[in-house]
C-alpha positions in Angstrom: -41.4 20.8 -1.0 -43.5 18.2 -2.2 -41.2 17.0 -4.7 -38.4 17.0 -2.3 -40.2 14.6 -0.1 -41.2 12.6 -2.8 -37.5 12.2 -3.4 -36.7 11.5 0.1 -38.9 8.5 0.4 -38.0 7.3 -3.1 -33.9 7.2 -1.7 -35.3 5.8 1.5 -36.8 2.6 0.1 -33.9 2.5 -2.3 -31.8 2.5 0.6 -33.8 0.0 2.8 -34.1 -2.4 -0.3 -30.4 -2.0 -1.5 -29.7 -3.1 2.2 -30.9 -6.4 1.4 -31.6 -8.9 3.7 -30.3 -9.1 7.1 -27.5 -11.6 8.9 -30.4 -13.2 10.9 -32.5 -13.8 7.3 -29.4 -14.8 5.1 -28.8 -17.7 8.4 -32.0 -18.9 8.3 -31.9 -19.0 4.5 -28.9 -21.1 5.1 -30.2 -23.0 7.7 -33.5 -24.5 5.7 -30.9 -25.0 2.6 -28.6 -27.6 5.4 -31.8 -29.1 6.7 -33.3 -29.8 3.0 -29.6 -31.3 2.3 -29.9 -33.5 5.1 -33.6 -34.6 4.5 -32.8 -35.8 1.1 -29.6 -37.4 2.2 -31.3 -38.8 4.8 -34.1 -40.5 2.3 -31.2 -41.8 0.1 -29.7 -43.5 3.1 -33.0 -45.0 3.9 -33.9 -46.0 0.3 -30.4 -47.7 0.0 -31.1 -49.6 3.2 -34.5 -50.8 2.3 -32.8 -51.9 -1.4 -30.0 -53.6 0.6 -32.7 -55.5 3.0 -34.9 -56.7 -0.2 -31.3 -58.1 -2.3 -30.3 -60.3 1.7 -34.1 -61.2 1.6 -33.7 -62.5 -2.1 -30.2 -64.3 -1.6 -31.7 -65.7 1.6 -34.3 -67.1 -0.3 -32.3 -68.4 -3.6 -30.4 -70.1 -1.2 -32.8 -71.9 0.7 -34.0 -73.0 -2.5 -30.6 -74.1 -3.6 -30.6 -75.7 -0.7 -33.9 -77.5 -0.9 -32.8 -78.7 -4.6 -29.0 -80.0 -3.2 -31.1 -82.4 -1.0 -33.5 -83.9 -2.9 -31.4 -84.3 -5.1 -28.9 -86.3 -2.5 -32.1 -87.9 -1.3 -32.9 -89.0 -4.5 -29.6 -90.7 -5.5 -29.2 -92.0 -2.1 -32.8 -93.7 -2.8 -31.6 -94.7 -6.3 -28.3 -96.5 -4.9 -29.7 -98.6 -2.0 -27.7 -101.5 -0.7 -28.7 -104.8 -2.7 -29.8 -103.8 -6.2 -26.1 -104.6 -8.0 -26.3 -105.0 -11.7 -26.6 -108.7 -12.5 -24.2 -110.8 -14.1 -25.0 -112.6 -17.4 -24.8 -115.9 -15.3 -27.4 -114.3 -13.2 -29.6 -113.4 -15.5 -29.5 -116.4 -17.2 -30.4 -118.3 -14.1 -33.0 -116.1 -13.4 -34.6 -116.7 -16.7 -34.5 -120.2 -16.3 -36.2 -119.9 -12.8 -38.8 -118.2 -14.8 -39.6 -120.5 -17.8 -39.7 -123.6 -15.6 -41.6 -122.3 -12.4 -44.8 -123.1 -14.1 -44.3 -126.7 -14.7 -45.1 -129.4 -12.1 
């Protein structure tokens, strides 16, 4: 008798174990699986963003700068070409020169 009940419960917790888990267990297995699949997915979407923000913020800012150089740049050949300051001619020059060596006489 006391072997046969010993073999009773042994089958019983075979059976209960071989059973496995139930529909309600396996779902909720499932379930945290989908949620941990849509966390991470969730991250990568946000990481992307972020990356996406930080390369706009970077060409935003190489373009400012580009434009900073275009105009000073402009600003300086604008300053370089003012109205006025043609080359002189030789005739010019030479005039000029003799302005200079005779100003100092009386």
């Amino acid at each position: 008798m006391k072997k046969l009940l010993t073999l009773v419960i042994a089958g019983g917790m075979l059976a209960f174990y071989a059973c496995g888990p139930s529909k309600a267990e396996l779902e909720a297995k499932e379930k945290a699986k989908q949620d941990s699949i849509a966390m991470a997915d969730s991250l990568a979407a946000a990481e992307a963003a972020a990356k996406a923000a930080e390369e706009a913020a970077a060409a935003a800012a190489a373009a400012t700068a580009q434009h900073i150089a275009d105009s000073t740049r402009v600003a300086d050949s604008l300053a370089a070409a003012k109205p006025g300051k043609k080359p002189k001619t030789v005739e010019q020059k030479k005039v000029e020169e003799a302005k200079k060596a005779t100003s100092g006489r009386g």
